[in-house]
Each structure stands twice: as structure tokens, then as C-alpha cells.
C-alpha positions, 0 to 999 in steps of 0.5 A: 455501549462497553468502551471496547465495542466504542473503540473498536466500532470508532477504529474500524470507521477509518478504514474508508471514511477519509476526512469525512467522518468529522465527529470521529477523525478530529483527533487522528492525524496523517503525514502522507498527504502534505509531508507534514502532520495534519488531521484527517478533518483539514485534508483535503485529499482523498485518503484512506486509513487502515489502523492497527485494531482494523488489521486485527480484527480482520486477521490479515497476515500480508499488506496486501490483503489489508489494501484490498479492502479499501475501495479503490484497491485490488491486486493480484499474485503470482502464486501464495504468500511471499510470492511476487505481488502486483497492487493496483490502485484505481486501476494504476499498477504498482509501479504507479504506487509510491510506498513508504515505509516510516516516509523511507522509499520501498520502491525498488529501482531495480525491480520490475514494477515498483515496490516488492508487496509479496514481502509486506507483513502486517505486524507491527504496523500502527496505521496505513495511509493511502494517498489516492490520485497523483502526488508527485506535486508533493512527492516526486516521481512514482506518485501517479496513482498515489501514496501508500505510508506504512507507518510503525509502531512507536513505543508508549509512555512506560515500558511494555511488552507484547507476544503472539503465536498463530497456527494453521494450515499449509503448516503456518506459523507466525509469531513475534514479540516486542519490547517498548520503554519511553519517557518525556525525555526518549523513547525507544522500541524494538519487534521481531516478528516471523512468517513461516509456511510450507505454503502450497503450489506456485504454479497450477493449470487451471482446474487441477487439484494443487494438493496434487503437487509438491508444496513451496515453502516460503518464510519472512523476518521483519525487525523494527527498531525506533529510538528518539531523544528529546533534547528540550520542548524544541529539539527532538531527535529520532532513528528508525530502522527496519529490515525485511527478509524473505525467501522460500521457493517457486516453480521454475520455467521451462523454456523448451516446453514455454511453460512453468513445472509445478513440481519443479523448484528454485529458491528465491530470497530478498533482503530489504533494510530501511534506515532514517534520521530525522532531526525537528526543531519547533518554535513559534514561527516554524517547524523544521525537518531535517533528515537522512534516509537510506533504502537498500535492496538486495534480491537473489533468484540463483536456480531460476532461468533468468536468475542472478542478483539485482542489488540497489539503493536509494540515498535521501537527504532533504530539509523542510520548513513549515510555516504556520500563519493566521489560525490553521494556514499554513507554507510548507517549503522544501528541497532533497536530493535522492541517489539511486543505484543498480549495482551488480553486472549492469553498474548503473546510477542516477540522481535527482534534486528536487524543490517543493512548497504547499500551501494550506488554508482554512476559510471559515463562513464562505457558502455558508461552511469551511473551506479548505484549499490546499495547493502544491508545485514541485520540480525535480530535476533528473541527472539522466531525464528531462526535468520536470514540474508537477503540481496538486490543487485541492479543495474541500468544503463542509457545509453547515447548512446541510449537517454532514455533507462535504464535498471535495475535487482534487486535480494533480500531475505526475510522472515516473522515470523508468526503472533501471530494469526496465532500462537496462535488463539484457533479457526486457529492457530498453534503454529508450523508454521514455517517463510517462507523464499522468493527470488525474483528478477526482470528486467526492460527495460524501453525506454522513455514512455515504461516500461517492467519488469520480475519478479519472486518470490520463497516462501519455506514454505508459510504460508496460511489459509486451508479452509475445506468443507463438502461434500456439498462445505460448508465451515467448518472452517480451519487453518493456516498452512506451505504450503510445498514445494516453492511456485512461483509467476512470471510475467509480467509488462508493463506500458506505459504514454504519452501526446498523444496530447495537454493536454491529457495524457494516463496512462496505465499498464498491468500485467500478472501472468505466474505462482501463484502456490503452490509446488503442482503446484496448483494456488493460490486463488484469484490472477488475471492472467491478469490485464489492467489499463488504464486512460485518463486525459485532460487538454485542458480547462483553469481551467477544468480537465476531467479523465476516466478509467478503469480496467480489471481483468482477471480470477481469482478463489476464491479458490485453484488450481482453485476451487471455484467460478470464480470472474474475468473477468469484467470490471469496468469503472469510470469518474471524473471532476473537475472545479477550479472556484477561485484559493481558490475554486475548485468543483469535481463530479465522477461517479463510476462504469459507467456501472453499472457492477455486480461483486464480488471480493471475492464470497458471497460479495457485490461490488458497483453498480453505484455511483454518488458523488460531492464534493467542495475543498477550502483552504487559 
């Protein structure tokens, strides 16, 4: 088979096979599961990996999309691209997701729910990592259901350059460029890339044609920057920073009618930057890390109803030290200090300090195989919350006598602090919500191409929004509250990838949720109990790559305990092809939404109907 065709098969098997697939991971490597570099084969956690040629060949354009197609994964939007975005990751919201960029936190204290997905553009990303299960044994708060790394790209040995342009319906544009250089000795690097779109309707009643109200526009900025310097074989030095800019347009409330005007307007804008220094020294008895790492957040919502400014940040300083002993064992010891701020009218901070330390080791011969045992112990102390110590244990064995079967179980606690929002907003908060505390755990069964996984998660004191209704179902406001008792969420992953014949490979996966509910065993809103993904990607043709999927989401209500609207039950088909006319020149097109299905994901707002997009890749 062409070499193309082997990378691209050998690249699309990542995105769900974890650390199972021993032949073809060995020599990729991840730095979310433990906080320093390991290889997919001697982790032991249950991870998943998006790369770059997966993004590619499926043509997604925000983060979002590219996370949903990983098992275990799903989300929702208030309206079309750009617009506010929830992520639930094994039925756990965003707020339970802690995402990095570049390890820089993007989770923003004072948003509503965590990390802003709606502004998370894909260009530029070299891979993604998904942490599955809590770790904040290892990260700290905002960990419960997991970890979501964003990493970037960083320049190749030599000086390139690189450029796309796609357009599209709703009057999409996207486009961007970069320039790289690096030596031995530094490196550098630097991309500029725009989403720009008259998009369509925010809001729509439910059945109504969207074409029939004004459009809201919305358009990104994403700029990435990384320089590094390499002081001899043992010192190195490296930069980031990466700034992110949104803003467009929605539909505003009305508050004396309870509802949204779809062809009312109010503009919104965001501006997130994201900068680290980070200093390494190698020898033969440890590795170090020294870094510092700051995450501003700046959000302005001026015409709507509730609007103001909300600006925040987050300062991180840390130290870790890993220590390599026997052949592949390791201990990995560490402190940092954050700083969180809500500045604005509310003018409000705290502080955290946190102490860590894993261990890993690799067991050879024992039950006849390899046995990787990893355990982590964290405690973090809070300046205006009790202090807490959380933990992970992790275990995973490969069987030599049954040739590719692995096995795996990994048990953690977690817990996240309130946002300052939720806290202190005058419209939802309450100042006393209390953290919630989660334990979680999961097991894995994998034999070559297949992969089954249980797991559960346990929340005590949940922290949600309560909506209220008048007597007519009108939403009348609401609040953030500690929703009493446990909450549990367990389920079921598969995922199956192979190369079913010469040059075509199947990419699929199926999750299903036992149980989402609250302590009242009321189900909780908007997670879907069943979800299917599958793809098809060919090869077959010198230069030529042709892919389709698709993506079921099962029953799902908007509200709890299954009230509300149903907005599950469809399915979404979606085509891409690309053509590689030179070695320096590549054409694409994709269709999205094949079908032309009429959903919504969250009841009131606008999902895309069928669209066409082409686009031209070159670099030198």
C-alpha cells in the first residue's frame, strides 16, 4: 500500500484506540495523563488522541465537532458556530472538563460553566488529548470528568511555510497562514488563522424554516506563536502564546414575552490570550520543569438583557521534578500556586496552593505479560474553600499469552469549586454553594481492533442551574444551586477500528448511558442515552482520499427528569474528499449534513441544514 494511505490509515487509528493499539502508538507520545511525557503504550489511563491528519480528513472547522466523534463524547449549542457551546464528556458538563491549552488553563472562573468551547477553532492543532475519568489527583480542581489538552503546533527542523482558503454556504470563510524555522539550536513559529461567517438564525421555534429570519454573523481570530532555545543538551527554554478573538451576533430576550426574538440582535465579543514560559533541565538523574503561566479572559455581551463585561484571569506558577529509576519507572514530584480573579463590578479573587506526586511502574513477567501501575495523590489547599486531597490509581496489563488483549481499571476522586459566577453573579448566583466532590472509575477490555469499556461516575453536591417556569412552561429566570444528594452517571463504550479491505478503513464507536441522574433519580438534562459514530475513510486511489460519517444521538431531553422537549433521536450524515494534486498542493470539498436533517440540540436554536464547502491546502 502507497505510504500515504499508511500514514493516513495509521493516523485515523488514534483517535479512539487509546493505549491499546500496541503495534502503531509506540512512538506517539502524550503529556496530559501524568503532567509529563509518556508513550501511549505506558499509559495507563484511558485516553484518547484527535491528531492533525484526523482533523483534516474529516474537515471539521470548531473543537467541538472533532471531540464529538470520539466515544464517550457529545455536546450541544445554543445556535451555530460561535455561539455558546456545552461539551459533555461521559455525561459530565463542561464545567467537569478541565481544557488545556498548550497545559495553559482555558477554563474560565468567571464563566458559567467552564471552558468557552464556542470560540475553540481547529487550525493549527497538531493533536488532542482526552484524559477520560477524574484527575484531579494529578490536575487539581476542575478535573472530575477529565482532561481535555489542546496541543499546537510546533515548528519543524528547516523553515516552511503553509496557507489555506475554504469557502462555503451561509457565506463561510476561512483562511490562514503560518511561517516556521528551527534549528538544533531554536526554534520558532507563528499562525494566523480566521473563521468568518454570515451564519444563520441563533434562535428558531422549532419546525419553522430558519431562512425565514435575519442571519447572525459571527467571525474568529486565532494567533499562535511558539519560540524555544536550546541552551546546550540540558537546558532548554520555550514561549507560547495564543490569543483567541470572537464575536458575532444573537438573538436577544425578552422579558416581557419570556421568549428570544429570532430576528432581534445583540452583538457579543470575546477575547481570551494564553501565555507560558516554561524552562527544562535534563540530566541523568531527573528531568525538571520550571514554568510560568498566565490565562486572561475578557468577555462583553453590551446590548443583551443581563449584558456587561465579565474579565478574569488566571496566574500559575509551578515546579516539577521527575525522577527516572530501574529501566521505565518513574516519580514525578511537584507544587504550583494559581491566582484567580473576577475583576469588573464584583472585584472578587482567590488563590490556591497545590502539592503533587505520581508514581509509575512497569512489571514484566507477572500473570504472564506487562503490568503498568501508576498511582497519583494530590492536595490542594484553597485561600476561600476547605482544602482537599484527591487521588488516582491506575492499572493495566498486557497479556502475552493471549496476543492483543489488554485490560485496564483506573479509580480517582475529584472535585471543583464553584465559579466566581456562579458565586457572585447578581442575576444566578449563590454565594452558598458548596464544591462538589466526584469518584469515578472505569474498566477496559480491549482485543485487537475492539475496545469495551464500563464506567461510573458518583458526583455528591452537584452544582447546577435551576431553571423556574410560570404556569404556562415559560422560563422565568433561575439559579445556581448544590443539587443535594449523589448524582450518577454510568455507562458504556465501545469502539471498533479496522482496515476492512485494501485502503478502507472503519472508524467506529457506541456509547450508552445506564444512568444520568440526580439523587432524586431524576435524569439529567441534555445528555443523550445513546450515541453511534461511524466513518469510512478510502484510500484506494493514488493521491485521492474519500470519507463519510455519520452520527446518531439518541433520546435526549432539554430539561430534567425528562421534561421538556425531546431534541434526540436524528441522524446527521457528512461527506469529505480530498485531492493532493502536487506534493505542495492539495484540494478538499465536504458536504455537511447530507440529508438535510431538521434538529436541534438544545429546543429553540438553529442547527445547520445542508452545506457545501471547498477549499485549497499548500504549504512549502
Amino acid at each position: 500500500m502507497k505510504f500515504k494511505q499508511l500514514s493516513l490509515i495509521t493516523a485515523t487509528l488514534l483517535l479512539s484506540n487509546t493505549a491499546f493499539a500496541e503495534e502503531s502508538l509506540g512512538e506517539i507520545t502524550v503529556t496530559t495523563a501524568t503532567q509529563t511525557t509518556q508513550t501511549l503504550n505506558d499509559v495507563t489511563s484511558n485516553i484518547d488522541v484527535i491528531t492533525a491528519q484526523e482533523i483534516q480528513d474529516r474537515g471539521y472547522t470548531t473543537v467541538a465537532q472533532a471531540l464529538s466523534s470520539v466515544a464517550g463524547i457529545s455536546f450541544v449549542s445554543n445556535g451555530g458556530i460561535g455561539h455558546s457551546t456545552s461539551v459533555f464528556l461521559r455525561g459530565m458538563d463542561s464545567k467537569h472538563i478541565l481544557v488545556l491549552i498548550d497545559g495553559v488553563r482555558y477554563n474560565d472562573p468567571t464563566s458559567l460553566s467552564g471552558a468557552p468551547f464556542s470560540d475553540l477553532m481547529v487550525d493549527d492543532i497538531a493533536q488532542i488529548e482526552i484524559v477520560k475519568g477524574a484527575q484531579s489527583g494529578i490536575w487539581g480542581a476542575d478535573a472530575s470528568a477529565g482532561v481535555i489538552n489542546i496541543i499546537t503546533k510546533k515548528a519543524k527542523k528547516g523553515t516552511h511555510a503553509s496557507a489555506h482558503i475554504e469557502g462555503g454556504s451561509f457565506g463561510t470563510w476561512k483562511y490562514g497562514a503560518s511561517v516556521s524555522t528551527a534549528t538544533d539550536i531554536y526554534y520558532a513559529n507563528i499562525s494566523y488563522n480566521v473563521v468568518d461567517t454570515d451564519g444563520f438564525t441563533t434562535v428558531a421555534p422549532y419546525g419553522t424554516d430558519i431562512d425565514q429570519y435575519e442571519d447572525d454573523e459571527y467571525k474568529n481570530e486565532t494567533i499562535n506563536m511558539k519560540a524555544g532555545y536550546h541552551f546546550n543538551e540540558n537546558n532548554r527554554l520555550s514561549l507560547s502564546y495564543s490569543q483567541i478573538k470572537g464575536d458575532g451576533d444573537a438573538d436577544p430576550y425578552d422579558s416581557t414575552t419570556y421568549s428570544f426574538d429570532p430576528n432581534g440582535q445583540y452583538r457579543f465579543e470575546s477575547t481570551y490570550k494564553f501565555t507560558k514560559a516554561n524552562f527544562n533541565h535534563k540530566d541523568s538523574y531527573e528531568t525538571l520543569n520550571l514554568y510560568a503561566q498566565r490565562s486572561d479572559f475578557s468577555r462583553t455581551y453590551p446590548d443583551a438583557l443581563f449584558g456587561k463585561h465579565f474579565d478574569g484571569s488566571v496566574d500559575e506558577f509551578g515546579i516539577n521534578s521527575k525522577i527516572d529509576y530501574r529501566s521505565k519507572d518513574f516519580l514525578l514530584v511537584g507544587v504550583d500556586k494559581k491566582d484567580y480573579s473576577y475583576e469588573n463590578d464584583i472585584d472578587k479573587n482567590y488563590d490556591s496552593t497545590g502539592i503533587f506526586a505520581t508514581n509509575a511502574n512497569t512489571f514484566e513477567g507477572i500473570l504472564g505479560g506487562t503490568t503498568i501501575l501508576t498511582e497519583s495523590l494530590r492536595y490542594d489547599n484553597y485561600s476561600d474553600f476547605d482544602s482537599k486531597a484527591t487521588g488516582k490509581i491506575g492499572i493495566k496489563h498486557v497479556h502475552s499469552h493471549i496476543e492483543g488483549l489488554v485490560t485496564s481499571f483506573n479509580y480517582g476522586t475529584a472535585y471543583n469549586v464553584p465559579t466566581m459566577y456562579q458565586l457572585f453573579d447578581p442575576f444566578s448566583g449563590n454565594t452558598n454553594l458548596n464544591p462538589e466532590t466526584t469518584d469515578s472509575y472505569d474498566v477496559t477490555l480491549a482485543y485487537k481492533d475492539l475496545k469495551i469499556t464500563y464506567f461510573n461516575n458518583k458526583i455528591k453536591d452537584m452544582i447546577d442551574y435551576v431553571s423556574n417556569y410560570d404556569a404556562n412552561g415559560n422560563w422565568i429566570g433561575g439559579g445556581y444551586d448544590n443539587v443535594s444528594g449523589t448524582s450518577k452517571i454510568d455507562g458504556l463504550e465501545l469502539a471498533y477500528q479496522k482496515e476492512v479491505y485494501e485502503g478502507v478503513l472503519l472508524n467506529s464507536n457506541y456509547t450508552h448511558l445506564f444512568k444520568a441522574e440526580n439523587n432524586d433519580g431524576k435524569t439529567l438534562a441534555r445528555r443523550a442515552k445513546d450515541t453511534f459514530n461511524l466513518g469510512v475513510d478510502y484510500y484506494g486511489i493514488d493521491k485521492l482520499h474519500i470519507g463519510a460519517d455519520a452520527q446518531y444521538i439518541g433520546e435526549r431531553y432539554d430539561r430534567a427528569g425528562e421534561q421538556g422537549e425531546q431534541t434526540g433521536k436524528y441522524t446527521v450524515f457528512n461527506m469529505t474528499a480530498d485531492y493532493q494534486v502536487t506534493d505542495a498542493l492539495q484540494v478538499y470539498g465536504k458536504i455537511e449534513n447530507i440529508g438535510d436533517k431538521y434538529y436541534q440540540t438544545v429546543y429553540g436554536y438553529a442547527t445547520s441544514p445542508r452545506a457545501f464547502f471547498i477549499g485549497v491546502r499548500g504549504n512549502i
